[in-house]
mmCIF file of the N, C-alpha and C atoms, coordinates in Angstrom:
data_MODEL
# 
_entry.id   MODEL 
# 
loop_
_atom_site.group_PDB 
_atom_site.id 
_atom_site.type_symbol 
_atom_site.label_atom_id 
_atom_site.label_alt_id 
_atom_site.label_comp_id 
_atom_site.label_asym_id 
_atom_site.label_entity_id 
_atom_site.label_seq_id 
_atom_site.pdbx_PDB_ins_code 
_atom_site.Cartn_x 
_atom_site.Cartn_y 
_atom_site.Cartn_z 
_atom_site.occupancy 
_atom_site.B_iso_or_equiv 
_atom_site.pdbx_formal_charge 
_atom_site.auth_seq_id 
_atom_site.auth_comp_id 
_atom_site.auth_asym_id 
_atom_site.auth_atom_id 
_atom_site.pdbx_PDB_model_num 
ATOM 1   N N  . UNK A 1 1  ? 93.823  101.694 37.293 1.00 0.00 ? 1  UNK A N  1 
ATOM 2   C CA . UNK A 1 1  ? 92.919  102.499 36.500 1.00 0.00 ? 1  UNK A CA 1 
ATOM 3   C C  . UNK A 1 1  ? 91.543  102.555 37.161 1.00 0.00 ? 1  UNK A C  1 
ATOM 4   N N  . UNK A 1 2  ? 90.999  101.426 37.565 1.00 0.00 ? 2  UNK A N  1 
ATOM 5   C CA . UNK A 1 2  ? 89.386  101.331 38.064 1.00 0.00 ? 2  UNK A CA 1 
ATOM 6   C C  . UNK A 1 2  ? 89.760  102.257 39.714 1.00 0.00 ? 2  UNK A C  1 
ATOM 7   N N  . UNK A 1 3  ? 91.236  102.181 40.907 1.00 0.00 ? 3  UNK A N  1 
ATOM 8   C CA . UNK A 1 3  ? 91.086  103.494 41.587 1.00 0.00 ? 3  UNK A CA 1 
ATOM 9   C C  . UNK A 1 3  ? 90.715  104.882 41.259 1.00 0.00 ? 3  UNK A C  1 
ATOM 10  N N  . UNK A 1 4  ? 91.557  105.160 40.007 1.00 0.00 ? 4  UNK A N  1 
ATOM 11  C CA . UNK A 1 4  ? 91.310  106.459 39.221 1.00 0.00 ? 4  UNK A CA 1 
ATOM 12  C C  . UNK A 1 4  ? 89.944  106.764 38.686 1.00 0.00 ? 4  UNK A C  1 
ATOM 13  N N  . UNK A 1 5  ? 89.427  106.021 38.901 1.00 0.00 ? 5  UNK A N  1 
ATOM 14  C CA . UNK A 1 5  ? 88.234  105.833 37.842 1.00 0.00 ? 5  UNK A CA 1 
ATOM 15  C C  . UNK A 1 5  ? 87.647  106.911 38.830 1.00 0.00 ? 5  UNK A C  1 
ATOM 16  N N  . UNK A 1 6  ? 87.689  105.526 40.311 1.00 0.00 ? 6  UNK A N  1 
ATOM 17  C CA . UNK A 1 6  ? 86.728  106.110 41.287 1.00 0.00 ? 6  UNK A CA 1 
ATOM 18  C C  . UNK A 1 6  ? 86.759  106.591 42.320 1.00 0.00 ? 6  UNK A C  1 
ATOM 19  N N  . UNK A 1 7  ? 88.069  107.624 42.019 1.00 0.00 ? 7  UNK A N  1 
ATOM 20  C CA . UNK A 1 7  ? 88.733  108.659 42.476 1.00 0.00 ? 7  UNK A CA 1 
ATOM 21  C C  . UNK A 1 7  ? 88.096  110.277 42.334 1.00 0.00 ? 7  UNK A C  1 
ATOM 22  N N  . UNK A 1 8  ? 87.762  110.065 40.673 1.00 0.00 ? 8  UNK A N  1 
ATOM 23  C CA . UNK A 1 8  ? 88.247  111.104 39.857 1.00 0.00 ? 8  UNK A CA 1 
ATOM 24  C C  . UNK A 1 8  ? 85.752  111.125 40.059 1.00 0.00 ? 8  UNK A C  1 
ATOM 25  N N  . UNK A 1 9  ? 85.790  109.988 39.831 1.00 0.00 ? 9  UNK A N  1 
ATOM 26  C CA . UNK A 1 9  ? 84.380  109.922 39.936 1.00 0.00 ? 9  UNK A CA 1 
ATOM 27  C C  . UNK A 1 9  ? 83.750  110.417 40.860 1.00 0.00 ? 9  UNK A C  1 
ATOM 28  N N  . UNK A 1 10 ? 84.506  110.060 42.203 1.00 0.00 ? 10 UNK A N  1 
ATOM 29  C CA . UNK A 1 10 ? 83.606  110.576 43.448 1.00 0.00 ? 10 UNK A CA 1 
ATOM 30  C C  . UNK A 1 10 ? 84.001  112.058 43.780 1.00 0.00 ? 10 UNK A C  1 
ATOM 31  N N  . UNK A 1 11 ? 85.132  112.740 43.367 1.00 0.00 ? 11 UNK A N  1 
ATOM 32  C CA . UNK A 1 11 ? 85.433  114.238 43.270 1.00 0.00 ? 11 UNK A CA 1 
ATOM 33  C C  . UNK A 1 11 ? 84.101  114.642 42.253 1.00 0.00 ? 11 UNK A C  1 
ATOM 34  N N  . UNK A 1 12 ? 83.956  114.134 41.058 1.00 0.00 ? 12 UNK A N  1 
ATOM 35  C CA . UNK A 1 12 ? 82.980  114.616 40.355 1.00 0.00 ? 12 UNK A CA 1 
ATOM 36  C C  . UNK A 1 12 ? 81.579  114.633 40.986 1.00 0.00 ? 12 UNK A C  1 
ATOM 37  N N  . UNK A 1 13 ? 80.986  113.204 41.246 1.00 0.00 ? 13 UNK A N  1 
ATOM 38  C CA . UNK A 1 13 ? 79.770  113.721 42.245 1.00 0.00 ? 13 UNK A CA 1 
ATOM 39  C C  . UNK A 1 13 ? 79.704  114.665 43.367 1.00 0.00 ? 13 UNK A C  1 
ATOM 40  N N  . UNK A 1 14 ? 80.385  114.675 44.055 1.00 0.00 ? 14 UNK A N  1 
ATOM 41  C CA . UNK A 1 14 ? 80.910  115.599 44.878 1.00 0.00 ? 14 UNK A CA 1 
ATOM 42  C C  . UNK A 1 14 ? 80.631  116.644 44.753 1.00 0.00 ? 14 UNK A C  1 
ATOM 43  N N  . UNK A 1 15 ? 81.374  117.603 43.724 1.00 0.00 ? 15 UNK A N  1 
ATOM 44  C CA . UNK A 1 15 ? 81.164  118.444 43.145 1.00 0.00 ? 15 UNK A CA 1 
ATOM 45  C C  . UNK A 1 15 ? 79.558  119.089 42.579 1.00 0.00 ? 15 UNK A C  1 
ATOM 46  N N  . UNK A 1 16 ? 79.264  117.902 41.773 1.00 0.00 ? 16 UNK A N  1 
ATOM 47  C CA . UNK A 1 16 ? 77.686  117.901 41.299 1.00 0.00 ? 16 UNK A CA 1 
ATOM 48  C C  . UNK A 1 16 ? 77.106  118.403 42.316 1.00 0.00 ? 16 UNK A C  1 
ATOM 49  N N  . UNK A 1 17 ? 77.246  117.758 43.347 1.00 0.00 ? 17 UNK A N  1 
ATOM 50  C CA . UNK A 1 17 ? 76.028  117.621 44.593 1.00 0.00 ? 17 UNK A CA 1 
ATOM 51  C C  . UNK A 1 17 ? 76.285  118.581 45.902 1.00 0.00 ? 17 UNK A C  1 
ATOM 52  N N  . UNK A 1 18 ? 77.281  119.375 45.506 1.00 0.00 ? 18 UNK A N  1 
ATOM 53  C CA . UNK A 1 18 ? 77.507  120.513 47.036 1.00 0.00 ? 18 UNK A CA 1 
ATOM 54  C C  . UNK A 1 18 ? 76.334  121.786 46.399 1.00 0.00 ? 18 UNK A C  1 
ATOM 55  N N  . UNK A 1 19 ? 75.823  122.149 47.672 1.00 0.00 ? 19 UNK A N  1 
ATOM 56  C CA . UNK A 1 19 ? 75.207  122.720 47.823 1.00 0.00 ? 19 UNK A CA 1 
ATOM 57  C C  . UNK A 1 19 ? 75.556  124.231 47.430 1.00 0.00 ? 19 UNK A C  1 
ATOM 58  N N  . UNK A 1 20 ? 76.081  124.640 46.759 1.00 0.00 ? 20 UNK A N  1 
ATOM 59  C CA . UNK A 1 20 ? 76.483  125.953 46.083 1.00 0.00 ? 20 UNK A CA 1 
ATOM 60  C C  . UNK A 1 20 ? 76.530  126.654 44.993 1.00 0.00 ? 20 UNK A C  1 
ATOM 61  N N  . UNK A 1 21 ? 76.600  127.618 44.687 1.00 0.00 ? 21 UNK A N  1 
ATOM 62  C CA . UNK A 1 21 ? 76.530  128.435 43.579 1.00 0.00 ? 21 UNK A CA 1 
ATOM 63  C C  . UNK A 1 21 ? 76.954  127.904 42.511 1.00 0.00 ? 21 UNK A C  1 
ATOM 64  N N  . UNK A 1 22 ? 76.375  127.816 40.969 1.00 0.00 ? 22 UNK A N  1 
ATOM 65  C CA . UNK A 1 22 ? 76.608  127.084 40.052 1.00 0.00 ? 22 UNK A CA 1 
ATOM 66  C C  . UNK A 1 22 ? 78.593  127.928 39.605 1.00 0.00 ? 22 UNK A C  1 
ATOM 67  N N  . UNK A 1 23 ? 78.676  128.732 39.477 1.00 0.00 ? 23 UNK A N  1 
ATOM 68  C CA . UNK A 1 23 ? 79.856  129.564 39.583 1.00 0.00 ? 23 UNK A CA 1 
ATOM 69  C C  . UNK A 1 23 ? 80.843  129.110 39.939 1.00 0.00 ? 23 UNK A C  1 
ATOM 70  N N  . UNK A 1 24 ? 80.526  128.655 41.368 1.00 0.00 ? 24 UNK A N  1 
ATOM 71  C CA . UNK A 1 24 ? 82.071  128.038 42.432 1.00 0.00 ? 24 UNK A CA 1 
ATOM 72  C C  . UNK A 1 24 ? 81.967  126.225 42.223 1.00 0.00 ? 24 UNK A C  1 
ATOM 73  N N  . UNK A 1 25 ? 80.534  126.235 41.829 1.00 0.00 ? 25 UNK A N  1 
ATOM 74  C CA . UNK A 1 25 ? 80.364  124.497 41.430 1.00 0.00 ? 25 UNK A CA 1 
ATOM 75  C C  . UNK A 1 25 ? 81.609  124.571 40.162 1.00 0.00 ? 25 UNK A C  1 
ATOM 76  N N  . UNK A 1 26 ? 81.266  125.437 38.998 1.00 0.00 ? 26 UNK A N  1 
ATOM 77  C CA . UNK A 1 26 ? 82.274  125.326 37.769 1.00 0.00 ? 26 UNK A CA 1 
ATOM 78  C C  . UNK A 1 26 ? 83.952  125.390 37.693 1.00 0.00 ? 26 UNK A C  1 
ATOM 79  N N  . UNK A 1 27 ? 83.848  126.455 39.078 1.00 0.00 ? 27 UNK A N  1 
ATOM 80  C CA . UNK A 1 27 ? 85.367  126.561 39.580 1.00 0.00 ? 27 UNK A CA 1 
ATOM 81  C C  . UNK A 1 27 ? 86.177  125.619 40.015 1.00 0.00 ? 27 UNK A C  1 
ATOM 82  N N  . UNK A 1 28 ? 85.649  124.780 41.165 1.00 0.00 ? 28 UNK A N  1 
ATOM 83  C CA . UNK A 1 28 ? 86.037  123.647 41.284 1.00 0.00 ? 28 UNK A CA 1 
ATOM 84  C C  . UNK A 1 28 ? 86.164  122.501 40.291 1.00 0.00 ? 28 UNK A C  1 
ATOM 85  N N  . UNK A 1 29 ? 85.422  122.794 39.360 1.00 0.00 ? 29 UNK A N  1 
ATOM 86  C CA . UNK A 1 29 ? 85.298  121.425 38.557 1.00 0.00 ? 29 UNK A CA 1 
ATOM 87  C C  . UNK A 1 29 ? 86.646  121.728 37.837 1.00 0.00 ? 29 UNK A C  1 
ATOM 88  N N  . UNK A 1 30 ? 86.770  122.704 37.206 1.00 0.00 ? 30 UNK A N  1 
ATOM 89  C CA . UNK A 1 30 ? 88.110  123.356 35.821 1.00 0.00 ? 30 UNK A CA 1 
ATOM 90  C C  . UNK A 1 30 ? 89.160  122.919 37.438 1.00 0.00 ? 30 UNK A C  1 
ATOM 91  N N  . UNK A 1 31 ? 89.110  123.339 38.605 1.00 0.00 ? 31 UNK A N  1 
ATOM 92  C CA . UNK A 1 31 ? 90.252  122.855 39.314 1.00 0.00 ? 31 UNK A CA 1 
ATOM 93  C C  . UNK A 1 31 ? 90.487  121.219 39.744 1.00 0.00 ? 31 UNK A C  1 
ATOM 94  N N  . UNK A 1 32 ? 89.988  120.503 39.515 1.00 0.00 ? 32 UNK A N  1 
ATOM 95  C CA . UNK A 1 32 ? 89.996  119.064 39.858 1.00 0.00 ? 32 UNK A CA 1 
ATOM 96  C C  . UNK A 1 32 ? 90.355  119.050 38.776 1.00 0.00 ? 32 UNK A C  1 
ATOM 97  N N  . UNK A 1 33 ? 90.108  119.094 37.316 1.00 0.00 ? 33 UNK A N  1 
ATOM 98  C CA . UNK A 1 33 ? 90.417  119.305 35.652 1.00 0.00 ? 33 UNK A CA 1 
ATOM 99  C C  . UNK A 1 33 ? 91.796  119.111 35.590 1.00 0.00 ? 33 UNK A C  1 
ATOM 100 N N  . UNK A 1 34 ? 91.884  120.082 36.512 1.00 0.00 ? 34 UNK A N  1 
ATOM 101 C CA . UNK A 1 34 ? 93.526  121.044 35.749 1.00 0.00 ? 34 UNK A CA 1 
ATOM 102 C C  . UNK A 1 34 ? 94.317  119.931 37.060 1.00 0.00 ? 34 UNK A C  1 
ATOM 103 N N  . UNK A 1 35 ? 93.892  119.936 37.963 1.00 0.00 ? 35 UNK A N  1 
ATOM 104 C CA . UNK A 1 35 ? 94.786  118.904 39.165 1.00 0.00 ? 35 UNK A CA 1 
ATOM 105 C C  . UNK A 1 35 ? 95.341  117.630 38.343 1.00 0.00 ? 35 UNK A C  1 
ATOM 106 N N  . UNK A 1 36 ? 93.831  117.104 37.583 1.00 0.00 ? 36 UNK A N  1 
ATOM 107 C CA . UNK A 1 36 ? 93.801  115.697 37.250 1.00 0.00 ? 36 UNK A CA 1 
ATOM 108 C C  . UNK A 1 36 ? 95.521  115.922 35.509 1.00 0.00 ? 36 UNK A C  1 
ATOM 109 N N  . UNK A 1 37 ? 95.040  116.718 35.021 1.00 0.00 ? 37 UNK A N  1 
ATOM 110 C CA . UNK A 1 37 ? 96.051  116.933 34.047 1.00 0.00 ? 37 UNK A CA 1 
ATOM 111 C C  . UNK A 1 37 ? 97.429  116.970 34.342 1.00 0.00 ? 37 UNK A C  1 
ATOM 112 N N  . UNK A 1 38 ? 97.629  117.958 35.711 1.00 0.00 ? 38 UNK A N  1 
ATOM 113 C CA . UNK A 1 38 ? 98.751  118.437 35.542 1.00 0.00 ? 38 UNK A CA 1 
ATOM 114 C C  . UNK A 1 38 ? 99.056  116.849 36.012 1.00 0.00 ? 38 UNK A C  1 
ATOM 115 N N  . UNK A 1 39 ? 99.132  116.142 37.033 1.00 0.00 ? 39 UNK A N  1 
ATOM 116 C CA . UNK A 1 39 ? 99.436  114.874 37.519 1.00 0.00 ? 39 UNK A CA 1 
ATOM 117 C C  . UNK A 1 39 ? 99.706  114.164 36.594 1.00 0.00 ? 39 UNK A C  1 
ATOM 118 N N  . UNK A 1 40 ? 99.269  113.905 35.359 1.00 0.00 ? 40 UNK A N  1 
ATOM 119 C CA . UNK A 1 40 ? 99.638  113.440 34.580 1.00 0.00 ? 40 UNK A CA 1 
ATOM 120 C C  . UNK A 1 40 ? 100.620 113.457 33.247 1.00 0.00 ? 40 UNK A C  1 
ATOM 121 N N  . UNK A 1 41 ? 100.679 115.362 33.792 1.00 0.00 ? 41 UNK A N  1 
ATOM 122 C CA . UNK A 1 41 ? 101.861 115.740 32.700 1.00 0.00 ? 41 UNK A CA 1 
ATOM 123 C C  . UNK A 1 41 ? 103.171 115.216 33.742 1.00 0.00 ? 41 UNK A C  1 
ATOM 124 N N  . UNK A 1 42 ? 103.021 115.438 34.696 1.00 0.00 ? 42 UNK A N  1 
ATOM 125 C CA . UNK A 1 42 ? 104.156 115.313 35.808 1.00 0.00 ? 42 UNK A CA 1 
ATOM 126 C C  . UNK A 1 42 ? 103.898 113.774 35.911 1.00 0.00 ? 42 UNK A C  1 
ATOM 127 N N  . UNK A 1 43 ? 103.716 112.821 35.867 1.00 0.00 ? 43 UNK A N  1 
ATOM 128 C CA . UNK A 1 43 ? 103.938 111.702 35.417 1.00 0.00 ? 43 UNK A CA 1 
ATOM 129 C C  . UNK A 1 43 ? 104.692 111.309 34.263 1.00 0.00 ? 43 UNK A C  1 
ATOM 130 N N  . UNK A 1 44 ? 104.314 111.776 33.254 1.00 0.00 ? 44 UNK A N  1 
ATOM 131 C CA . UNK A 1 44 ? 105.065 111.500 32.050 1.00 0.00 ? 44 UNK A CA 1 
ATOM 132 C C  . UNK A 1 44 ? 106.605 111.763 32.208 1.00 0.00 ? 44 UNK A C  1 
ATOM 133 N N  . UNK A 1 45 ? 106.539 113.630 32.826 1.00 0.00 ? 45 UNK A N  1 
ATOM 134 C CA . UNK A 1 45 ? 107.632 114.258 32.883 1.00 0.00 ? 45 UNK A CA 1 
ATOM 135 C C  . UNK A 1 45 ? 108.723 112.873 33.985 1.00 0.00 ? 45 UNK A C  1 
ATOM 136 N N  . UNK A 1 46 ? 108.179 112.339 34.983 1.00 0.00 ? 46 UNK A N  1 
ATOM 137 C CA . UNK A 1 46 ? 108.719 111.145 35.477 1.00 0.00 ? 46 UNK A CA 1 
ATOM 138 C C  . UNK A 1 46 ? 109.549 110.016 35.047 1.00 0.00 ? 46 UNK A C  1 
ATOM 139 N N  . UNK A 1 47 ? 108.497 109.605 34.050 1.00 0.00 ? 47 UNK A N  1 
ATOM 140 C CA . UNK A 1 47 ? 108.420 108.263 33.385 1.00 0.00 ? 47 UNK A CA 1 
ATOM 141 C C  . UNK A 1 47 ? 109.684 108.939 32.367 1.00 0.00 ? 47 UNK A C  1 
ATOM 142 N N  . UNK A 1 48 ? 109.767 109.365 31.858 1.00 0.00 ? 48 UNK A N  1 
ATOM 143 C CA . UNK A 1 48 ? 111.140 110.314 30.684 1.00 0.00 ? 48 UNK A CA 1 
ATOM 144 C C  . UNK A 1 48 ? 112.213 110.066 31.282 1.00 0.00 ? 48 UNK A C  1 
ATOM 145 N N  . UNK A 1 49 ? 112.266 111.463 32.507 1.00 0.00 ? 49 UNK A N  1 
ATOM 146 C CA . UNK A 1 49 ? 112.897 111.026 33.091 1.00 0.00 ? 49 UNK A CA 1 
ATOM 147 C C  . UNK A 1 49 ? 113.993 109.876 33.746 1.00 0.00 ? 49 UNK A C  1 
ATOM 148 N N  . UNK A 1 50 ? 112.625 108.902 34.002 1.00 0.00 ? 50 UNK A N  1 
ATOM 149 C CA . UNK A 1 50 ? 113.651 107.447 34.392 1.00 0.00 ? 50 UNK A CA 1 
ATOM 150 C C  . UNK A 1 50 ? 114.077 106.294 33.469 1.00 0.00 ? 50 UNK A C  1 
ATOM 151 N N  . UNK A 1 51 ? 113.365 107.059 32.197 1.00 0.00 ? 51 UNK A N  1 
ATOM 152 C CA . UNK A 1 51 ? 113.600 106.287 30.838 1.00 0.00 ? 51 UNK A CA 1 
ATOM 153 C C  . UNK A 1 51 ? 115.202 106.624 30.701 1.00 0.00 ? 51 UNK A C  1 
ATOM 154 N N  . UNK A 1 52 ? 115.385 107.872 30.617 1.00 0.00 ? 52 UNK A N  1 
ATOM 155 C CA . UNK A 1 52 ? 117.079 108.671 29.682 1.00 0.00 ? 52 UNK A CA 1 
ATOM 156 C C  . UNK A 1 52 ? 117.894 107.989 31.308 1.00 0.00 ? 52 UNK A C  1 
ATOM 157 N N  . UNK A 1 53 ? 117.616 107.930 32.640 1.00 0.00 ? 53 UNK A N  1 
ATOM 158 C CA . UNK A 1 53 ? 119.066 107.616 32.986 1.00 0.00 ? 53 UNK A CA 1 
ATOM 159 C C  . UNK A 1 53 ? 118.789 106.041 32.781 1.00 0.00 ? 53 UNK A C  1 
ATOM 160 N N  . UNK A 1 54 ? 117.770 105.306 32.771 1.00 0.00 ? 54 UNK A N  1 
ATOM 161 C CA . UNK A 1 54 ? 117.941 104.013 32.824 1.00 0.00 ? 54 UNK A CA 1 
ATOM 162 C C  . UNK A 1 54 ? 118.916 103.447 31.286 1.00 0.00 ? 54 UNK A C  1 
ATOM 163 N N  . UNK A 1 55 ? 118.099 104.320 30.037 1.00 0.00 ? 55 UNK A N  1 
ATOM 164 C CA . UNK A 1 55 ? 118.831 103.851 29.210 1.00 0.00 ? 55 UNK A CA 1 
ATOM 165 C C  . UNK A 1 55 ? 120.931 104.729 29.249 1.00 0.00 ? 55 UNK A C  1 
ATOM 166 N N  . UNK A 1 56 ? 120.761 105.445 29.898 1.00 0.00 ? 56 UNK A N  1 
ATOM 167 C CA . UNK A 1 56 ? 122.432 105.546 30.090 1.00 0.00 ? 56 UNK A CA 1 
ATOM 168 C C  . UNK A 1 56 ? 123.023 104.914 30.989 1.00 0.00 ? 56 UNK A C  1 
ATOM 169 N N  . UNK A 1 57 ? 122.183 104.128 32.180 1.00 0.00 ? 57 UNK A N  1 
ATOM 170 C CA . UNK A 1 57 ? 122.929 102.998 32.919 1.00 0.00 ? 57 UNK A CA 1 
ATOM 171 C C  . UNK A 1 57 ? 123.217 101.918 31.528 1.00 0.00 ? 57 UNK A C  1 
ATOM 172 N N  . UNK A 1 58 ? 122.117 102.086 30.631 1.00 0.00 ? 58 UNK A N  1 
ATOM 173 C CA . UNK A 1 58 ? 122.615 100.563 30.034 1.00 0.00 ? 58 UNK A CA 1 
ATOM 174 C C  . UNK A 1 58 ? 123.729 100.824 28.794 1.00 0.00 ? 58 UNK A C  1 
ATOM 175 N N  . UNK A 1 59 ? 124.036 101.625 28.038 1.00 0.00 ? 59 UNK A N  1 
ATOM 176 C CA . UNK A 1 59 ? 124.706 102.104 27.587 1.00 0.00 ? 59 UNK A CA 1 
ATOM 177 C C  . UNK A 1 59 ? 125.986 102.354 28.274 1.00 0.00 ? 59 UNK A C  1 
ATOM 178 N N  . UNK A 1 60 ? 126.373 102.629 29.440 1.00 0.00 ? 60 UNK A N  1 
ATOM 179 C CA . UNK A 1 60 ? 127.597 102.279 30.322 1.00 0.00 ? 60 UNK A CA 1 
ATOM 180 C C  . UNK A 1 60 ? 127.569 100.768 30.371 1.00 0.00 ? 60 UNK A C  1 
ATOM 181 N N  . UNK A 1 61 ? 126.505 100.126 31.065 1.00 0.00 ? 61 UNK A N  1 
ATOM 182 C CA . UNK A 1 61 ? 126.825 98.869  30.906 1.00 0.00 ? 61 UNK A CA 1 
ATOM 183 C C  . UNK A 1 61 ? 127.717 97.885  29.990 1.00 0.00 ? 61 UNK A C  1 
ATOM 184 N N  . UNK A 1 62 ? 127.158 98.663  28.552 1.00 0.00 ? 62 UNK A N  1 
ATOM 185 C CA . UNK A 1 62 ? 127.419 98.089  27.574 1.00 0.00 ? 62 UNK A CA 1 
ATOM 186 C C  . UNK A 1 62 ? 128.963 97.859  26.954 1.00 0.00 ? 62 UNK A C  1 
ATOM 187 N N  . UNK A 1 63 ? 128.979 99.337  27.018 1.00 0.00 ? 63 UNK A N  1 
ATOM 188 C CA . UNK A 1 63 ? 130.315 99.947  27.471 1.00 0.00 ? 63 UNK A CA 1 
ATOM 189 C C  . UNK A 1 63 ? 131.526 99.061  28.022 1.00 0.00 ? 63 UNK A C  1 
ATOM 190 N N  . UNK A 1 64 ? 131.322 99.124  29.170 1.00 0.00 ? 64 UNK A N  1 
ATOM 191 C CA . UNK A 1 64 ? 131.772 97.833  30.563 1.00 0.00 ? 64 UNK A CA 1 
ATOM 192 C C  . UNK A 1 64 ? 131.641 96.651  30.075 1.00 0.00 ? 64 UNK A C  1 
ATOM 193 N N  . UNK A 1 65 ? 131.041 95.764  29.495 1.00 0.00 ? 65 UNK A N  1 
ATOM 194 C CA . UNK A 1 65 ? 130.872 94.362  29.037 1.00 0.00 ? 65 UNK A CA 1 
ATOM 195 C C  . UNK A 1 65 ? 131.920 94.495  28.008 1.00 0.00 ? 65 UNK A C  1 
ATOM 196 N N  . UNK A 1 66 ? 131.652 95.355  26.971 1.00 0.00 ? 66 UNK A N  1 
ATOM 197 C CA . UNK A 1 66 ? 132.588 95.212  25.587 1.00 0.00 ? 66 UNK A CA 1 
ATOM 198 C C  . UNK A 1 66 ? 133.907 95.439  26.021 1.00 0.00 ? 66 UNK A C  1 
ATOM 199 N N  . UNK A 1 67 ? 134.596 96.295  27.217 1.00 0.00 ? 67 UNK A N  1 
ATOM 200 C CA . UNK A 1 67 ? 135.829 96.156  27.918 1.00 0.00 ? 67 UNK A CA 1 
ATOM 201 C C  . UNK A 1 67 ? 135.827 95.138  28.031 1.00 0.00 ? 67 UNK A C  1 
ATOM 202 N N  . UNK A 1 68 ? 135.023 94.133  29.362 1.00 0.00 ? 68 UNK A N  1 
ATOM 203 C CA . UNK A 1 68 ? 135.689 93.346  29.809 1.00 0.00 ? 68 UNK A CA 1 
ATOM 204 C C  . UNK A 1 68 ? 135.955 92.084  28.913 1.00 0.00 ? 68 UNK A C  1 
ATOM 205 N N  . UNK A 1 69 ? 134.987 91.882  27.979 1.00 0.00 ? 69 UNK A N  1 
ATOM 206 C CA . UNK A 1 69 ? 135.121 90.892  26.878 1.00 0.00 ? 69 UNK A CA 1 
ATOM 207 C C  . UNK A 1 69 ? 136.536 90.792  25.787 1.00 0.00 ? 69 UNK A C  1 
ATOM 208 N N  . UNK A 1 70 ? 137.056 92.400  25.850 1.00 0.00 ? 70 UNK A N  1 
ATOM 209 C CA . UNK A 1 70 ? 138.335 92.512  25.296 1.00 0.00 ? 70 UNK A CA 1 
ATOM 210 C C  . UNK A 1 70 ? 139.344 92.067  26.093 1.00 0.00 ? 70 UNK A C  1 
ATOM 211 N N  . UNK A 1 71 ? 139.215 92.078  26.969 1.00 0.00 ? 71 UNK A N  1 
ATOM 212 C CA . UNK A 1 71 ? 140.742 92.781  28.075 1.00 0.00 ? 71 UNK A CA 1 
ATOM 213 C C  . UNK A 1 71 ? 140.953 90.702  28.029 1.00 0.00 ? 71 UNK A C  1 
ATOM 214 N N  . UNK A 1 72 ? 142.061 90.567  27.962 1.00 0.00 ? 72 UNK A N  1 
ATOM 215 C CA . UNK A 1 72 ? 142.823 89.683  28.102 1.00 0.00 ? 72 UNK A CA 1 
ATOM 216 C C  . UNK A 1 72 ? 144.047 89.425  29.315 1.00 0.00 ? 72 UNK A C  1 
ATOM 217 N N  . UNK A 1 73 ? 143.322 89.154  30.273 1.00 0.00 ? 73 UNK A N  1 
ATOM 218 C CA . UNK A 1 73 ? 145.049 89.298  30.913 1.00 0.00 ? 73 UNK A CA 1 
ATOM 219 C C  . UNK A 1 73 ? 146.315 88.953  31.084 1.00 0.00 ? 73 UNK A C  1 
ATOM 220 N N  . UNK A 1 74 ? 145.756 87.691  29.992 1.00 0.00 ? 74 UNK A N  1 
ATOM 221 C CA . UNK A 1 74 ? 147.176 86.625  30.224 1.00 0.00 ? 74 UNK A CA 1 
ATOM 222 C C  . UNK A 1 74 ? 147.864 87.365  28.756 1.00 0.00 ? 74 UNK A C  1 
ATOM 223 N N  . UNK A 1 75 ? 147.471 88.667  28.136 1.00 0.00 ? 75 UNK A N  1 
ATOM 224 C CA . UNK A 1 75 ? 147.989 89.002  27.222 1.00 0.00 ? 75 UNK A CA 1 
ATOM 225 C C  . UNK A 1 75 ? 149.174 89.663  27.083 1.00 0.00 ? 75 UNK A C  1 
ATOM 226 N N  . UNK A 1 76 ? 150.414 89.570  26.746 1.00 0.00 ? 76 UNK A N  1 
ATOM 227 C CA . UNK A 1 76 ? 151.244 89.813  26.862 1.00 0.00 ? 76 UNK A CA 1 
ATOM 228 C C  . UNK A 1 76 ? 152.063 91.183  25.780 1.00 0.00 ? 76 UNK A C  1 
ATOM 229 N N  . UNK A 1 77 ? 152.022 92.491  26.190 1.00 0.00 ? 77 UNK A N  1 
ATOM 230 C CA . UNK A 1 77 ? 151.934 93.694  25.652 1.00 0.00 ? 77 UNK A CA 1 
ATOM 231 C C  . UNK A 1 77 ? 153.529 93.768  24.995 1.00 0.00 ? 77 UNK A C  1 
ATOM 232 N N  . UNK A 1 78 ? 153.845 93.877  24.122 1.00 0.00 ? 78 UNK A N  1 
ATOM 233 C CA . UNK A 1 78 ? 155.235 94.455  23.264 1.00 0.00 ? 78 UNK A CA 1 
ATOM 234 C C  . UNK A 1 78 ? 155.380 95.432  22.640 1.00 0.00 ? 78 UNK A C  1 
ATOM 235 N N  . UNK A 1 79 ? 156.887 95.472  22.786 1.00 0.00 ? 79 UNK A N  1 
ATOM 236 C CA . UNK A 1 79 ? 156.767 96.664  22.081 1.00 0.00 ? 79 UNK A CA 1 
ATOM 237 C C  . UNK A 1 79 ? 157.982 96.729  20.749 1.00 0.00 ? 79 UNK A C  1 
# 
């Protein structure tokens, strides 16, 4: 978090302090804005992501354990 901090901080001075038209100063800023957002929607969209297959590895897992906990082999099948 304290990289981001002073990441996101020194783009902002940056910005403040270039020598240009207040216009293209504002432009840039809404675009570092919108950079800093989208990164973080696309993070989330990530983090989801590795949430749903992790929880369906474990749900197979589970799956797989409750087999093998049944299966008997010395069990002898009739009919």
């Amino acid at each position: 978090m304290i990289s981001f901090g002073a990441a996101l901080g020194s783009v902002a001075l940056g910005v403040i302090f270039l020598p240009i038209d207040p216009w293209l100063r504002a432009f840039l800023a809404v675009s570092v804005l919108y950079t800093v957002t989208t990164a973080f929607g696309l993070a989330k969209c990530l983090r989801d992501r590795q949430e749903i297959v992790s929880m369906a590895s474990r749900v197979d897992q589970a799956r797989l354990d409750k087999l093998i906990s049944e299966h008997d082999p010395y069990k002898v099948d009739t009919l």
